[in-house]
N, C-alpha and C positions, 0 to 999 in steps of 0.2 A: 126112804131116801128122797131128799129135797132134787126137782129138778133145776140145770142149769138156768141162769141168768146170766143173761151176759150186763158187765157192770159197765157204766158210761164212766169215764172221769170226770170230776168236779175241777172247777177251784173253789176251795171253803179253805178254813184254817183249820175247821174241825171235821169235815167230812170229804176220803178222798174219792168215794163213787157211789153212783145209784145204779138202779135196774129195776123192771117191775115184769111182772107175769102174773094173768092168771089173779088178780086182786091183791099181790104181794108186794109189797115195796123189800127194794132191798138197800140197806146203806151199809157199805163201809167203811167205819171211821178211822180216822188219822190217827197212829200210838203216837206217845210223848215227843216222837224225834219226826214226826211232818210224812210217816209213809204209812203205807196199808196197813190196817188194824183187821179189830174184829168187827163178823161182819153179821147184821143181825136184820129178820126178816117181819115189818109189818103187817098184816091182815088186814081186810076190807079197804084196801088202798087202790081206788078205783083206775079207771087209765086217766078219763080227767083229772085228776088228782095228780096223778103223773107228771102229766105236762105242764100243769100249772106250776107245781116245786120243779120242773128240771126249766123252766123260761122265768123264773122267778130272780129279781135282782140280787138275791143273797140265797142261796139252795142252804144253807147252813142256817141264815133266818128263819126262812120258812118253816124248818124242823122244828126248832125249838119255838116257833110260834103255834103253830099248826100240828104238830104229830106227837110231840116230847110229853107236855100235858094233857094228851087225850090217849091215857093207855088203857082206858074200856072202850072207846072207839076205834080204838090201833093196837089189838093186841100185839106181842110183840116177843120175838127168841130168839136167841143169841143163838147162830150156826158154829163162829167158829173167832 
């Protein structure tokens, strides 16, 4: 059983919240109509790391800069 995170909310177009524990990032993303999707949890996503994507000018850039293409450095599974 995964422990809670509590999820911050965004604004992104494509991502509606993050959370992190414990080396975890958690995002989840916006379904087709702009509300909470599924929600799926990265690995070795340190606290700096953290805070860098949640004080970052696009939290939705970031990802897809930074986490989207590094899934041997981010492994990564879909909760739910």
């Amino acid at each position: 059983m995964e422990p809670h995170i509590e999820l911050i909310p965004v604004t992104s177009s494509q991502i509606h919240a993050i959370g992190h524990l414990y080396n975890t990032l958690v995002i989840q993303f916006n379904d087709s109509n702009g509300n909470a999707g599924s929600i799926y949890h990265y690995d070795n996503f340190t606290k700096e790391d953290f805070v860098e994507m949640k004080s970052s000018e696009s939290v939705g850039s970031y990802f897809y800069r930074s986490i989207k293409n590094e899934p041997k450095k981010y492994p990564y599974r879909r909760i739910s």
